[in-house]
C-alpha positions, -999 to +999 in steps of 0.1 A: +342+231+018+329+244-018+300+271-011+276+248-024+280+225+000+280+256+025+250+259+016+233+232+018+243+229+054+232+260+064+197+255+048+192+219+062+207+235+099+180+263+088+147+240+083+160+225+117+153+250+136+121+261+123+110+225+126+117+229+162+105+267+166+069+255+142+063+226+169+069+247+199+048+270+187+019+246+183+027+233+218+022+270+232-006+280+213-025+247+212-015+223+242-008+247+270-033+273+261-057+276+286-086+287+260-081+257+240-079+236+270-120+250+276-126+240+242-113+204+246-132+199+278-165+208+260-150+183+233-145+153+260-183+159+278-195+153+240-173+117+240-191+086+254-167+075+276-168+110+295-201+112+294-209+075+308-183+082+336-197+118+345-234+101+349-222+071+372-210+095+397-240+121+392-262+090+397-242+073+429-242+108+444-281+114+437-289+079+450-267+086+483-287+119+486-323+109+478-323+071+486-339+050+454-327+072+430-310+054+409-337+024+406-356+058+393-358+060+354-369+092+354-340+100+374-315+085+349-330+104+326-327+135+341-291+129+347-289+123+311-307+154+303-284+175+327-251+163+312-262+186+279-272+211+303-248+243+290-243+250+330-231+214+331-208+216+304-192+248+315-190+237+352-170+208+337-148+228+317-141+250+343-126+220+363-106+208+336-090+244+336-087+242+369-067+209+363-047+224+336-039+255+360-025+229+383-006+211+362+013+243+344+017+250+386+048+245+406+035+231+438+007+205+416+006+173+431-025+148+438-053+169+439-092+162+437-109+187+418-147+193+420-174+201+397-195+232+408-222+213+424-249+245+426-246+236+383-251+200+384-281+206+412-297+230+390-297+212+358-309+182+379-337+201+390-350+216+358-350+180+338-368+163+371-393+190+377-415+185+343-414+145+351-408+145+390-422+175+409-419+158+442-383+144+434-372+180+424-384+194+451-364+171+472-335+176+459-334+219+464-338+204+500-303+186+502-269+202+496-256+208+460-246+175+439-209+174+441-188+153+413-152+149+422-123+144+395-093+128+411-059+140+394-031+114+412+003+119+404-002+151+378+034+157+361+049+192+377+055+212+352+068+250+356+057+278+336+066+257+302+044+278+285+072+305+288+097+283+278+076+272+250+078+306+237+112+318+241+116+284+224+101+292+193+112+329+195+146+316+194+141+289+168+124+305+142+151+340+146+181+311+142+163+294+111+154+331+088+189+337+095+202+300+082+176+299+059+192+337+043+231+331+049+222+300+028+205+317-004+230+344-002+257+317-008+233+299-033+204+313-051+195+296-079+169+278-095+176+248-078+182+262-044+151+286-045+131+254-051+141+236-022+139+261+002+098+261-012+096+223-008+113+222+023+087+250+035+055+231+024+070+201+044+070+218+077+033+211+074+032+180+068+039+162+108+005+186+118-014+177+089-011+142+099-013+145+135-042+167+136-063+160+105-055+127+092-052+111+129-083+121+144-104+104+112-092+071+118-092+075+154-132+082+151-138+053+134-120+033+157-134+008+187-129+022+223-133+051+245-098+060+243-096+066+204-129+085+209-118+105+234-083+114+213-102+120+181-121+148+204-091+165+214-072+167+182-098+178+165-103+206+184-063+211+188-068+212+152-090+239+148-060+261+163-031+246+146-044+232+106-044+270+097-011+278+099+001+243+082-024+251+052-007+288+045+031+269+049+017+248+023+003+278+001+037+298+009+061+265+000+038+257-032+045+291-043+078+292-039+084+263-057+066+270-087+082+304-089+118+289-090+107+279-122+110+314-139+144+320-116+173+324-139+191+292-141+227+311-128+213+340-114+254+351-106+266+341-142+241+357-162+248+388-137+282+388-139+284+381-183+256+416-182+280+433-165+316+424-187+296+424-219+304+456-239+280+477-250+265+474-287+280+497-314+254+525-318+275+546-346+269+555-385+276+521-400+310+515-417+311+522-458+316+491-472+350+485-488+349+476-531+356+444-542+397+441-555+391+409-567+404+402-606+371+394-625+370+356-630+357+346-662+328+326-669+335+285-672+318+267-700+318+238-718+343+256-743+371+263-724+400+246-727+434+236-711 
């Protein structure tokens, strides 16, 4: 095996690994983080889906509390009205973090998880009472509204946050020591190039997972592409940083191996065998011991 091709194996082996160690670190900080879990369940209450789902079981547990209810329009409204209720929406995202908590659990199985229903009765009340006195009053009478989210058959998963991180820990040590072994073989023009391309690549799977994806997804038909579009984007707030400065970092790298010495080791290695110039008094220059030739004309003859 020639060194070049050394190389080359050890940089592709190297851009492996921080492919692997790049996407386990979005998977830690993004997926399994519990503060941008929060975010996305503010994220899903603002999706229609969520939303229409979340008032059908505000409204069935209203009408089973104060009979009529739901034939009540101002009562739909004020379901409506307490679904962008900030006590609503962090009530809900509290239960999705609840969820998540489970889920990141050893012992999570099927679980029903319930909205804090002193939240929900509250809002309720304060977007009846302006329309309905009687019909808020009523309701500080019965117990809290209580909204159940039923989690069957959550995936048990244990503590892969951890293993998230030693994962990228481990990945990203493994590819800056590749990544160096290689340009210590190789460092050239050609090689410092590629290792800037190959940087600004590692950006380009989040780029199109979490800012090109959740574009068409929004302009898609159906909850499910709504609801998607919501969590990416917010995934994305987290992650599209980081891809933008590999960009910036692999751009720049590129562009500088244009001013890299084409053979950084011969051009090194002719400076250092090249002797050094002749600083002395310069030589006297030796007469001419040449026989004067004479002058040819037109009248010379054989």
């Amino acid at each position: 095996m020639t060194q070049k091709s050394g190389a080359r194996i050890l940089l592709v082996l190297g851009f492996l690994a921080a492919f692997v160690g790049y996407d386990a670190w979005i998977v830690s900080h993004a997926i399994l983080d519990p503060g941008a879990t929060r975010a996305a369940a503010h994220a899903l209450l603002e999706a229609p889906a969520v939303r229409k789902g979340l008032a059908d079981q505000i409204t069935t547990e209203l009408d089973r509390q104060l009979p009529n209810a739901r034939q009540d329009p101002r009562a739909q409204a004020a379901v409506a009205a307490a679904l962008r209720d900030p006590r609503v929406a962090n009530a809900f995202a509290d239960t999705v973090a609840q969820i998540h908590a489970a889920v990141l659990s050893s012992n999570a199985g099927d679980q029903t998880f319930t909205i804090d229903g002193h939240a929900l009765s509250a809002a309720l009340h304060d977007a009846l009472a302006p329309h309905d006195p009687q019909l808020a009053a009523q309701l500080l009478t019965v117990p809290p509204i209580a909204v159940q989210i039923k989690a069957k058959d959550m995936p048990r998963l244990h503590d892969p946050q951890s293993t998230a991180d030693v994962v990228t820990v481990l990945a990203v040590m493994a590819a800056l020591l590749l990544i160096t072994a290689s340009l210590i073989l190789q460092h050239d023009r050609r090689t410092i190039g590629r290792v800037g391309r190959r940087t600004a690549l590692l950006a380009f799977t989040p780029l199109l997972v979490f800012f090109a994806l959740p574009r068409v997804l929004g302009h898609a038909s159906g909850d499910a592409p709504q609801i998607a579009s919501a969590l990416l984007r917010v995934y994305g707030a987290r992650v599209l940083p980081s891809a933008i400065a590999l960009v910036v970092v692999g751009l720049t790298i590129a562009i500088s191996a244009l001013v890299w010495p084409r053979h950084p080791l011969r051009d090194a290695h002719d400076a250092a065998h090249r002797p050094p110039p002749y600083t002395g008094p310069e030589p006297p220059r030796r007469p001419s011991t040449a026989p004067d030739q004479p002058a040819i004309t037109d009248k010379m003859y054989l």
